[in-house]
N, C-alpha and C positions, 0 to 999 in steps of 0.2 A: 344886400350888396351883391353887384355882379359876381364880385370871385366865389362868393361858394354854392354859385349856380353853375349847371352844366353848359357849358357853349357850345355852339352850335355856327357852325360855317356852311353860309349861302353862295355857292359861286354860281352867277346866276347874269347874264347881261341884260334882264329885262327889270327896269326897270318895278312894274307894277307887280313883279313875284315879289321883290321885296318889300312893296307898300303894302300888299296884305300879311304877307308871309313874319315877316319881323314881327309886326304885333302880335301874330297869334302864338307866335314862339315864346315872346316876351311874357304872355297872358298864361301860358303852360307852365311859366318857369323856368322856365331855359333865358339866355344871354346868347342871342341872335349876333352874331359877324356877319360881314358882309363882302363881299368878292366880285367886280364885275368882267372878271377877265381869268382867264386859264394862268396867264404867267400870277397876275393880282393874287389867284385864287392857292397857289402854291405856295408864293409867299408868304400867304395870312397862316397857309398850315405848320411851316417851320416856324413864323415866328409864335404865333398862338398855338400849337397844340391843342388846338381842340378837341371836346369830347366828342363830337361825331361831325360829317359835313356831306351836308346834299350837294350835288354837282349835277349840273346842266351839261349835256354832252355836247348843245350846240353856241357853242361861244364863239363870240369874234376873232379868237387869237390865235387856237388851236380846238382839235377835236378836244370833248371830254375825255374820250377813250386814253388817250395820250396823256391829258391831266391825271386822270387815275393809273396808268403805270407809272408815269414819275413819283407821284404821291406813295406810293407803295415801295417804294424804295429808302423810304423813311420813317413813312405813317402805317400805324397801325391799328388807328381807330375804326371807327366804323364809318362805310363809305356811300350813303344811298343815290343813285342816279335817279332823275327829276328829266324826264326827256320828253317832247315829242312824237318821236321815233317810237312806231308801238311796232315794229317786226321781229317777229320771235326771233331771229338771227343778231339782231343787235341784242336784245337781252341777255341772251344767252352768253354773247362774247363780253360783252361788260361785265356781266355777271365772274367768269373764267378768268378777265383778266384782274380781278378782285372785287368787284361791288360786292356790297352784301348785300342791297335789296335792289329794288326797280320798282318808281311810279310813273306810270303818263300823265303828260301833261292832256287833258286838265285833269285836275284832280280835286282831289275834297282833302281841306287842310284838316279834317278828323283821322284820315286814314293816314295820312302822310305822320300825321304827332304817334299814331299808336303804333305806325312802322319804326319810328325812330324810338320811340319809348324798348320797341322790342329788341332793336339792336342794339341801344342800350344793356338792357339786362343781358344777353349773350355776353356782351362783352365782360360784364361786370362777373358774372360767373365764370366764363375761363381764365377773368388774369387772378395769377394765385402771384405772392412773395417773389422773384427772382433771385435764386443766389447768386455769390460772386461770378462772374466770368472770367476762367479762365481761360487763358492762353500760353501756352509752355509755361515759365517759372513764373508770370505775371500772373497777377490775379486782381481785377476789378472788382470793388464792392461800392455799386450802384448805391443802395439803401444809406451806405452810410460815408460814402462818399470820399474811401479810401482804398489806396492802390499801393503793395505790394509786390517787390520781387526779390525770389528764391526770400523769403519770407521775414524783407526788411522794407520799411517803411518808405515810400517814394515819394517825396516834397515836389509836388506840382504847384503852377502858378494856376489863378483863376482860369483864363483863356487855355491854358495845358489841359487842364483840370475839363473843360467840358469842350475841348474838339476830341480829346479821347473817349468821354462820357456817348458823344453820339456816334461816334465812328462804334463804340462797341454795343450799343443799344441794337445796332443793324452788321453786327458781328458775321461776316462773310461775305456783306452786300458791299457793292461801290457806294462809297458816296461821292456827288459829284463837288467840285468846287463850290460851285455856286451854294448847294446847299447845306453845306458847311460852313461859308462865310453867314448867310441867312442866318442860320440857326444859333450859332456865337457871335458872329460880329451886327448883324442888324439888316436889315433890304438895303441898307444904303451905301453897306460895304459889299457886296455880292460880286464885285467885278475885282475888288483887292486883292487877287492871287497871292501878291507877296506876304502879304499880313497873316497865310493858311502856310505859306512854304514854311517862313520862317519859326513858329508853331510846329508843324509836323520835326521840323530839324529839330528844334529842341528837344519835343518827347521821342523821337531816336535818341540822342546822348544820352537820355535819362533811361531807357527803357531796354533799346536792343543790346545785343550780344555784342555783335558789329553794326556800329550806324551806318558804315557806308556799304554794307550788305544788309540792309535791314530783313530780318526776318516776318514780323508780326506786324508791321506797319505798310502795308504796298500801295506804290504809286501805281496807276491806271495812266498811263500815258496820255493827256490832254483831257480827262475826264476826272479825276478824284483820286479817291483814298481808299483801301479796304484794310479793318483789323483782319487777319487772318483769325477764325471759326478753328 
């Protein structure tokens, strides 16, 4: 069965990368996604979490470059770019602005599996356990999906329970609305502001000092949320 295979995200507008590509992934082992568009290819990352995702840097929608710094703002898998573009100055900046690896297009789908097989094991070797995250008298515990303050039990609701879960997985970064609503509400709530407002207001009541000075909870004016790090 797909789920206890590694998945794999193709953001990719050409067709024919995915007619060979998908199967040979399929054929590895891997649970091949599919993406034909930079906004498509963002969405599949919040919603599917994937275990690693090749990116095409020239898409109809927006640059790659651009997909992989939003991506990175969330994600923290491994990212390999799948480009055309063979000039050392584009590698290098994809590279800076988070890629792990770089193939040109064309390529040989041997080299391409045994780059990602290798990002793979990197990754698998730096992630160790995470303990709680704290923040002043708050204390998140990821693993077991319990949240503490000044060191009494906090009764969160589902949707409480995982816009705080990702706000603090990217603990000092913005998140923006959009992928906020994406990542707990679904792609097809992604423009429902109200349904993220009224959620962050709750977990103020529940959390800050003063809700209406929130401390650890900050709004980014017309952009998102950050837990304060």
């Amino acid at each position: 069965m797909s789920a206890s295979r590694t998945t794999i995200l193709v953001i990719d507008d050409e067709a024919q990368i995915h007619r060979f590509l998908s199967p040979a992934l399929d054929a590895a082992g891997f649970d091949p996604k599919r993406a034909d568009s930079g906004q498509e290819g963002l969405r599949a990352i919040a919603l599917w979490n994937p275990d690693a995702v090749v990116l095409d840097l020239g898409l109809p929608d927006m640059d790659g470059k651009d997909v992989l710094v939003r991506a990175r703002e969330f994600y923290q898998g491994p990212i390999l770019i799948l480009s055309a573009r063979d000039r050392e100055a584009e590698k290098i900046e994809a590279l800076d602005l988070g890629a792990n690896d770089y193939v040109e297009k064309p390529f040989g789908v041997g080299e391409l599996l045994a780059r990602l097989r290798a990002a793979l094991r990197l990754k698998a070797g730096t992630d160790q356990p995470h303990g709680p995250i704290t923040v002043g008298d708050l204390v998140i515990d990821l693993e077991r999906r319990l949240v503490t303050r000044a060191g009494e039990h906090v009764r969160l609701t589902p949707k409480e329970y995982d816009v705080l879960a990702q706000l603090a997985r990217a603990a000092g970064k913005v998140l923006t609305h959009k992928d906020l609503l994406t990542a707990v509400w679904g792609a097809a709530h992604a423009a429902d502001t109200q349904y993220l407002r009224v959620v962050v207001g709750q977990l103020r009541q529940k959390l800050e000092p003063d809700p209406a000075q929130p401390r650890w909870i900050s709004t980014e004016p017309g952009v998102g949320y950050r837990l304060q790090s």
